[in-house]
N, C-alpha and C positions, 0 to 999 in steps of 0.2 A: 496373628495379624501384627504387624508393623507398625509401632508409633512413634510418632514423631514428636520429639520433645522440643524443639527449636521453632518448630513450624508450623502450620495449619492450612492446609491444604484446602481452599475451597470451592475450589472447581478443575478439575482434569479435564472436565468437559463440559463447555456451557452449549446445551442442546439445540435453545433457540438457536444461537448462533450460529454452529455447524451445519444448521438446516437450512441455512441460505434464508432467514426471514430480512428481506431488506424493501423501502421504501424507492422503488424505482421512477425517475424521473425522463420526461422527454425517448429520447431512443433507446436506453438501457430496455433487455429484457430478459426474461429465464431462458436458458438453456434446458436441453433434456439433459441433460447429462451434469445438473446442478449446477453450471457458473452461470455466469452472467455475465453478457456481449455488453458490454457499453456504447460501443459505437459499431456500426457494419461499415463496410470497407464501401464509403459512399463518400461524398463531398460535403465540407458544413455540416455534418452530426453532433451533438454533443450529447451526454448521458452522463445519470449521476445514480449512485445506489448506496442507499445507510441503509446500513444496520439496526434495528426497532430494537439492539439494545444496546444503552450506553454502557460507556468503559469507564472506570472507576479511576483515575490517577494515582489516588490513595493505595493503591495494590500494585504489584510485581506483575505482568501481563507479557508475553511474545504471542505473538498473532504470525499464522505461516499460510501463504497465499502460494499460487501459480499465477503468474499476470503472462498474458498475450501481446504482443504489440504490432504483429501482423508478420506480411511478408515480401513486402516491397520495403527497398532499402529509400527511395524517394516517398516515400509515405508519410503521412505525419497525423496527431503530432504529437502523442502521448499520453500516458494518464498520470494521475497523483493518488497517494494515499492520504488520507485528511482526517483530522479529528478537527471538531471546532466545536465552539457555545455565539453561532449566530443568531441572532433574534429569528430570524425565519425558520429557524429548528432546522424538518426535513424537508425542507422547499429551500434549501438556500440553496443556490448556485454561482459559479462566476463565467465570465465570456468566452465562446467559443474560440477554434484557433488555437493559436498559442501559449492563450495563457487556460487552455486544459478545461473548462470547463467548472475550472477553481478558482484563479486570479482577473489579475486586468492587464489589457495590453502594455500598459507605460506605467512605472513606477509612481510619478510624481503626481498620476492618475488619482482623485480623492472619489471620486463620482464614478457609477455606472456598478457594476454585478463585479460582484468580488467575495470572498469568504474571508469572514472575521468577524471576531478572534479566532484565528485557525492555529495549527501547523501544517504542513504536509511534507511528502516524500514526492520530488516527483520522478519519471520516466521520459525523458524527452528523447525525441525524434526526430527531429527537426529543428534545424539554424535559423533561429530569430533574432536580429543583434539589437535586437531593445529588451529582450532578456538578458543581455550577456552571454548567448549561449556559443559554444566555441564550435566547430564546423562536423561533428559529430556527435553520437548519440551519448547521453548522459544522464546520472542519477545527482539529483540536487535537493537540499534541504531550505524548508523555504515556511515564512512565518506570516501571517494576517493578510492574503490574498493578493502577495505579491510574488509573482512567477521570476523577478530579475531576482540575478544574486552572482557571488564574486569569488563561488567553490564551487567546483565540482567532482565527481568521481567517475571516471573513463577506464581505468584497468593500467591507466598509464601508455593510452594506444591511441590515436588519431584516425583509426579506422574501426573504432568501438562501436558493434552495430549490436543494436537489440529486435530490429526486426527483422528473424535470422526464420520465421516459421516456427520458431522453437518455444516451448514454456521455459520463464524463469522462476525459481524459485525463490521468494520474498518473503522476509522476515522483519518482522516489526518488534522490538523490544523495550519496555520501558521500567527502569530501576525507580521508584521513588525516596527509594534510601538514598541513594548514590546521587538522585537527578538528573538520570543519565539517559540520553534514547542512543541506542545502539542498531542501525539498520544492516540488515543481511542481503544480499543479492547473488546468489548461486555459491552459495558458500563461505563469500567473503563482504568482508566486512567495508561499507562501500561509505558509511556515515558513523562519527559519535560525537558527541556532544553533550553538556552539562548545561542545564534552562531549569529553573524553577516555574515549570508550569503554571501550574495552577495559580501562583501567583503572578509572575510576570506577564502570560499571556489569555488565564482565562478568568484573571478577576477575582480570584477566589474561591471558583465553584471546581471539582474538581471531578464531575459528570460530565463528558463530552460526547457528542454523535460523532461517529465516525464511519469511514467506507470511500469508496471512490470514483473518482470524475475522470473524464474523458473528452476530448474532441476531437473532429479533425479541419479542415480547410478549407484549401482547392485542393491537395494534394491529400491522402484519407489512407487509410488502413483499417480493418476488421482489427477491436480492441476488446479483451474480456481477460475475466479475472475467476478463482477458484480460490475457495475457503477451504485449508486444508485440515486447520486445527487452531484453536485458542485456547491459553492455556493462563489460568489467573491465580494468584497467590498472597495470602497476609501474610510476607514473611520477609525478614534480611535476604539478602539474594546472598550475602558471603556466605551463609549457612549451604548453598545450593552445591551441592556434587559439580564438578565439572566431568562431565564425558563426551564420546562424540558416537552420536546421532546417526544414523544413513537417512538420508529422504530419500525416499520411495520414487521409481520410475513411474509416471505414471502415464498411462494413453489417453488422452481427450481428444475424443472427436468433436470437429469444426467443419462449419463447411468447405470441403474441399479437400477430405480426407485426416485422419489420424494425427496428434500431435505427441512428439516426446520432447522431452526434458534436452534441455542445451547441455547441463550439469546436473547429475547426482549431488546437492551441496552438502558437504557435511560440515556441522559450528563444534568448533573443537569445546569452546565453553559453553556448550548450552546446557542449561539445569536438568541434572538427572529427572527428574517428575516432568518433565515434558516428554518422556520418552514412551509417553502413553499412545496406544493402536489410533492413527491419523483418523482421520475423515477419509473412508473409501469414496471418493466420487464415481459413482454409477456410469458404465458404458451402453451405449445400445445394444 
């Protein structure tokens, strides 16, 4: 048996979690085939789903998702990935539309459903210019339930479309050595950034809910997501092997017939000890 003198490995595998136990809000539901729809491809839906267990900041964590965004290119309008310490726990939400089911329509907005102290990732779909958002699809990083902001990540392409029918593969990573969140999106590396969490945005406590929101508009896409693997660590991440990974094809059925993968992504540095047997999500 193999030990590890640098490190201590405390979860390869957090069960609850892989099990899809999540606090489902408004239109979110179970899939048979383990995700969870957030929205159906209908008008004015919103959906939200955490996770009943919190994430630790104090710890080395990557979280790897398949998220859906539909498959009409005029669809909208996106989901977000969210950690937050709202006073409303698993009942917090923010307004439909735009701002995801996370934020608020208008920045200088103080009042109405917002999430905070948050962060999130989001998935947009859709051109709203009191977001900032540029005239295609985009991933953006975004803090205490507000959806504008003045980065994005496109691929470098003005016809950067995410809802292609296809799963991407999404990756969440957070160093607390480093204070680093590093987001993955099909392979590549779409956000980073240095924040002392826990202090600058969660006060101190370094227990957050986390999971993801959704909505859509007048204009609507079918949006769901797939827990593929979490993987937690008390350890320096320097200490961590760099290798590279294959993510798994995988088929999810939805309705309207089978889904695969946009991209195969492979993280050239992802930690060896993540290289543990994924979460099979079940077909019919």
């Amino acid at each position: 048996m193999r030990t590890f003198t640098l490190c201590l490995l405390l979860s390869a595998l957090l069960p609850a979690l892989a099990r899809g136990q999540y606090v489902l809000l408004e239109d979110a539901i179970n899939l048979d085939n383990g995700c969870i729809q957030l929205t159906p491809d209908i008008p004015y839906s919103r959906g939200i789903a955490y996770n009943k267990t919190k994430l630790n900041l104090n710890t080395f964590f990557e979280i790897d998702f398949d998220i859906y965004l539909g498959n009409k290119e005029e669809g909208a309008d996106g989901i977000t990935f969210v950690m937050h310490n709202d006073h409303r726990e698993f009942q917090a939400m923010g307004t439909w539309g735009e701002a995801m089911g996370y934020g608020r329509w208008r920045q200088e907005y103080a009042t109405g459903n917002f999430i905070s102290p948050s962060i999130a990732v989001e998935f947009d779909t859709y051109y709203n210019y009191t977001q900032n958002d540029p005239d295609w699809d985009h991933v953006a990083y975004l803090e205490n339930g507000t959806n504008f902001h003045t980065k994005f990540w496109s691929d470098n392409r003005n016809d950067f479309n995410l809802e292609d029918n296809k799963l991407h593969d999404f990756r969440f990573r957070w160093d607390p050595e480093k204070q680093l969140i590093t987001v993955f999106l099909d392979g590549k590396t779409v956000f980073q950034g240095k924040r002392n969490l826990v202090k600058d945005i969660f006060n101190g406590n370094a227990e957050v809910i986390w999971g993801f929101t959704a909505s859509t508009g007048r204009a609507c896409n079918q949006q769901l997501f797939c827990l593929k693997r979490i993987t937690q660590y008390r350890l320096p991440s320097k200490n961590l092997k760099a290798v590279r990974p294959a993510v798994p094809r995988l088929s999810i059925p939805v309705p309207g017939g089978a889904l695969t993968h946009n991209k195969a992504g492979t993280h050239e540095d992802a930690p060896e000890a993540i290289l543990g047997e994924p979460l099979q999500l079940p077909t019919r």
